[in-house]
C-alpha positions, 0 to 999 in steps of 0.5 A: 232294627226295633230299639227297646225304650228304657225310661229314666229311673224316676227315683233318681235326680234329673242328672243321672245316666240312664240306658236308652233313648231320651224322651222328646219331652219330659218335665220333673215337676220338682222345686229344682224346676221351677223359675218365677215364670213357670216350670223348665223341661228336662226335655222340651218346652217350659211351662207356665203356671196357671193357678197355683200349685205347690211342691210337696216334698217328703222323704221320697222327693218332690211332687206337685200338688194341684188343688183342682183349680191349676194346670201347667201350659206348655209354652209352645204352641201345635204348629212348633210341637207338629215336626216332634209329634209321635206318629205311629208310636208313642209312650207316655209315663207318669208317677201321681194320684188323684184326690177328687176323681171327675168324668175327665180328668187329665194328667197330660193332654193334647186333644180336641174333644168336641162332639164328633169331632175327636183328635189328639191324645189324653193321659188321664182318669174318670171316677174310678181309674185311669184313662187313656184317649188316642185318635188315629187316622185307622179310626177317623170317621171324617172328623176323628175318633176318640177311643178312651181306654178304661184300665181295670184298677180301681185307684185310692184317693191320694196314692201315688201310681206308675201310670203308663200309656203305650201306642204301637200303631196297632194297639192301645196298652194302659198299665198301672203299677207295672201290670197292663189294665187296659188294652184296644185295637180300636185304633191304627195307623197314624195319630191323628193330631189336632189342627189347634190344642193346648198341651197341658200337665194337670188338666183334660183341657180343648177348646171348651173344656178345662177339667182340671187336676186335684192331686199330686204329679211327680213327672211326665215323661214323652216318647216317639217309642212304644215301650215294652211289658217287660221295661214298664214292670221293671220301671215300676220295680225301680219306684214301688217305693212311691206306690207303698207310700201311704195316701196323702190328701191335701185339705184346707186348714180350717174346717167349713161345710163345703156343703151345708146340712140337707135332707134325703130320704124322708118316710113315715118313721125316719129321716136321713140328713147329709153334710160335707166339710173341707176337712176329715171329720167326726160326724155327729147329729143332734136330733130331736122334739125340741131345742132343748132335747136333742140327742146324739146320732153318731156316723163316721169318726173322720169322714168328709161327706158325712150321712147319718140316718134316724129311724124310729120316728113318730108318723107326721111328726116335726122334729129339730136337728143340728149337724156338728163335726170335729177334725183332729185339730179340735176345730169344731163346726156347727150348723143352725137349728134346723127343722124336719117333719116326717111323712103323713099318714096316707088319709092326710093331706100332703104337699110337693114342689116339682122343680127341674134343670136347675143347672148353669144359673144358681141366682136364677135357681135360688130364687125359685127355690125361696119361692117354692120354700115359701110355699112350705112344700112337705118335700120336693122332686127334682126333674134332672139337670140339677147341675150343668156339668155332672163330673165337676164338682163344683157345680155340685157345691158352688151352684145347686147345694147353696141355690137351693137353700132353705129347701133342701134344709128343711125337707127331702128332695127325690131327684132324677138323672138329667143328661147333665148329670152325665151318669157322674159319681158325684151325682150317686154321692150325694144322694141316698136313694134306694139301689140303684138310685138311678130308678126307684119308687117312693110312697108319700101319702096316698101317692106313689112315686116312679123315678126312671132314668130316661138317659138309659134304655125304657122302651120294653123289654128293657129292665127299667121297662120290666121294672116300672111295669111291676111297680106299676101291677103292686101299686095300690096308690090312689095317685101315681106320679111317674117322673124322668128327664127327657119329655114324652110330649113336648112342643118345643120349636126345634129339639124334636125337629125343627117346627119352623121349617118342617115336621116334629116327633113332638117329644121324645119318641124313646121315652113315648113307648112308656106310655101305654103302661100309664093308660093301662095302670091309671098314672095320673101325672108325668113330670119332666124336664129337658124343655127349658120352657113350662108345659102342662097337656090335657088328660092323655089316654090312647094318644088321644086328649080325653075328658075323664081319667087320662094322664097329664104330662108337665114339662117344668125344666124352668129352674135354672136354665137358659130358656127355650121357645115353643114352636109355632104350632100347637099340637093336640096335647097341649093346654097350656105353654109359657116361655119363662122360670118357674116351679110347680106346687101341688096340694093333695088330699084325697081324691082332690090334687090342686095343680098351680105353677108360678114363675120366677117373681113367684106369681101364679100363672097356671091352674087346675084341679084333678079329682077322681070319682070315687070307686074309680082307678083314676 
């Protein structure tokens, strides 16, 4: 006989009756339930603290705030929890909200998540809804299948949501608010468990990953059953209360630059400087010819990432600026006097640096950084892998913001995508780039820039194919630089192939299918990163090494990452290769570009010089 679950009304307190069955496990994360050693459960085990969360209370009752460095441990580990799990049915129900959304970020989780090996349960969200992921043995593929359900709702950062996630052993349900966002029959029969997991409220975490919750969680509640539309839209009612409630967002008590002052998007005529403070704050640039005659630019009135752009500016041209934000304590934060310069006119010589996966090593990264600064580059280009780990912000503010001080200061960087990046939000964030920003192009100079997304499709027929191709047909550039992540020609010991046992792609043969449109529409260089080693190749035309007007390929993917070795045979590209941290620093003017590479004590290693023959494409 089916039984119809029937939750408890989550308004009321712990010790009122209710219809329906008990959960297995459900945990009010409520001032009530807290001991010195963790929080007790309702129903099943206790859990202990990690970090440091706090109760909220306010007319509607308690809720837990986790600051994004906290998350509750069930005080049980999955051999006691094994005889309860759900197997065929399951609901789990939540009130909470989310402050910074992440690629994984967890409400209650129960999984394994490790390349293709994928078992257990997550209720959570991405960057811009919920989220919930379930294996089952109808999916296995020999070592589990996750399928991740994505619901159709777009959440606002600090309200509350009834988020509920149901398993009939047939189907997947996700409903927000009472209403069904989501639904898959990917997955059938059992669920499959992990052998070994922690369970956890507050955190997407498995054996290597720990994403943690920045937010509020009322309570989470487990069932053996698969709960029905009709109960969840009723259960909702019960609540709607919480969800009309107005957002609230927690933020530190003094205001500071979680990210300090940069440069984005600089032109002949203007300029766009970014900042971010821990606080909602006004946004206010003073900017001008001097220190003494700086005029205020006025963005958003309480804002955390604050952007404000400065057109109508004189051609090559030095200017000073200083960010200044105030919250609604009246407490005021100021930035340094720093510089900028707008772009060159396009007879005049200019300069670059080129630094790529800066990700995972912020000491080794700043130094790179204070060396290519010391060069004073007009601006600089990033070749993907800025950071180790897209969705988690703090590789954004801890790692690449304060590594690549003064650069990103005093001039404008033009990123890529790397797959570290992982597609993230965060990413699309802190850039200002022309839609889409993950491909664009930019003129500096004589030059033209192409900026791709090798993570997406670019073989042909592929709309960045069709889009770098018409880029390419209307440049009247006298230099063309093309840059994407994953290299084209590359001749590294065992990513292509292992080069110590057998054969290489030598490269990415994805990306390699670009290269006819530089032989055919005269691009001078490529850069790349991905190889954590330095590569530069002789002049490329037809696949083959030529003396005159080919395309040189540079893998420089040294600005932060563990190193990478080359294999033990050269290939016909290569010129040059060297195992070790580094940028690239290029000086062009006219037809003249004066090639140099240097490691991480800044000494030069690598040299050349392109020119082009006047009254050639090249």
């Amino acid at each position: 006989m089916l039984r119809t679950p029937a939750l408890l009304l989550l308004l009321l307190p712990a010790a009122a009756p209710h219809d329906g069955p008990d959960p297995l496990w459900h945990w009010l994360l409520t001032k009530a339930m807290l001991t010195k050693d963790g929080l007790q459960a309702r129903f099943g085990p206790a859990a202990e603290l990690d970090g440091n969360p706090t109760i909220v209370t306010d007319r509607l009752g308690d809720t837990m705030y986790f600051d994004g460095k906290s998350e509750l441990r069930i005080r049980a580990d999955i051999a006691s929890l094994r005889p309860k799990l759900p197997q065929r049915h399951l609901t789990i129900a939540t009130w909470c909200s989310v402050e910074t959304p992440q690629r994984w970020g967890g409400v209650w989780s129960l999984v394994q998540d490790n390349d293709q090996a994928e078992t257990g349960v997550v209720l959570g969200y991405d960057e811009r809804g919920f989220t919930f992921g379930l294996a089952s043995e109808g999916a296995d593929d020999g070592d589990g299948k996750l399928t991740f359900l994505r619901g159709k709702t777009n959440y606002e950062a600090g309200r509350l949501y009834h988020v509920v996630a149901t398993y009939d052993g047939q189907r997947m349900r996700l409903y927000v608010n009472g209403v069904l966002d989501g639904e898959s029959a990917e997955q059938s029969g059992a669920i499959l468990w992990p052998r070994e997991a922690p369970m956890t409220i507050g955190a997407f975490r498995d054996r290597d990953e720990d994403h943690r919750h920045h937010g509020r969680i009322r309570d989470v509640a487990v069932y053996d059953l698969a709960a029905t539309e009709k109960w969840i839209t009723e259960e909702f009612a019960h609540g709607r209360e919480l969800a009309t409630a107005a957002p609230v967002q927690h933020f530190p008590d003094e205001l500071t630059f979680v990210v300090a002052p940069y440069q984005q998007w600089v032109t002949k005529d203007g300029v766009t400087v970014m900042w971010e403070t821990s606080r909602p704050a006004s946004t206010t640039l003073w900017f001008g010819p001097d220190h003494e005659h700086l005029t205020a630019h006025q963005g958003e009135a309480a804002a955390l990432l604050h952007r404000v752009r400065v057109d109508g500016l004189a051609v090559r041209t030095p200017y000073f600026f200083r960010v200044e934000s105030v919250d609604d304590r009246g407490q005021r934060l100021s930035s340094p006097l720093l510089t900028t310069r707008t772009a060159v006119r396009d007879d005049e010589a200019y300069a670059f640096a080129v630094i790529g996966d800066t990700q995972d090593q912020p000491k080794v990264a700043s130094r790179i950084a204070q060396h290519a600064w010391a060069l004073r580059p007009d601006f600089c280009v990033i070749a993907g892998d800025l950071v180790g780990t897209g969705p988690n912000k703090a590789h954004w503010t801890q790692a690449f913001f304060p590594s690549m001080q003064p650069l990103v200061e005093r001039m404008a960087f033009f990123p890529v995508l790397g797959n570290h990046e992982q597609d993230a939000r965060h990413y699309y964030d802190y850039v200002d780039l022309p839609a889409p920003e993950f491909h664009y192009t930019f003129g500096y100079g004589n030059s033209q820039w192409f900026m791709l997304d090798s993570n997406r499709e670019v073989g042909p027929g592929s709309a960045q194919y069709r889009w770098l191709e018409q880029q390419l047909q209307r440049s009247t550039a006298r230099w063309k630089f093309v840059v994407y992540h994953h290299p084209s020609y590359s001749s590294d010991e065992d990513d292509y192939g292992d080069m110590w046992k057998g054969p290489s792609s030598h490269g990415d043969l994805r990306v390699r299918q670009l290269v006819p449109l530089y032989d055919r529409h005269g691009v001078d260089m490529v850069w790349n990163g991905h190889i954590h080693s330095y590569e530069r190749s002789w002049p490329l035309r037809g696949d083959k090494v030529v003396g005159d007007g080919g395309t040189t390929y540079v893998i420089t993917g040294g600005g932060g990452g563990k190193l990478e070795t080359a294999g033990p045979i050269r290939p016909f590209f290569q010129n040059t290769v060297k195992h070790g941290h580094h940028f690239c620093f290029v000086a062009v003017h006219g037809d003249r570009l004066e090639f140099k590479a240097y490691d991480l004590d800044g000494h030069l290693f690598d040299v050349t010089t392109i020119e082009k023959r006047t009254g050639r494409g090249r």
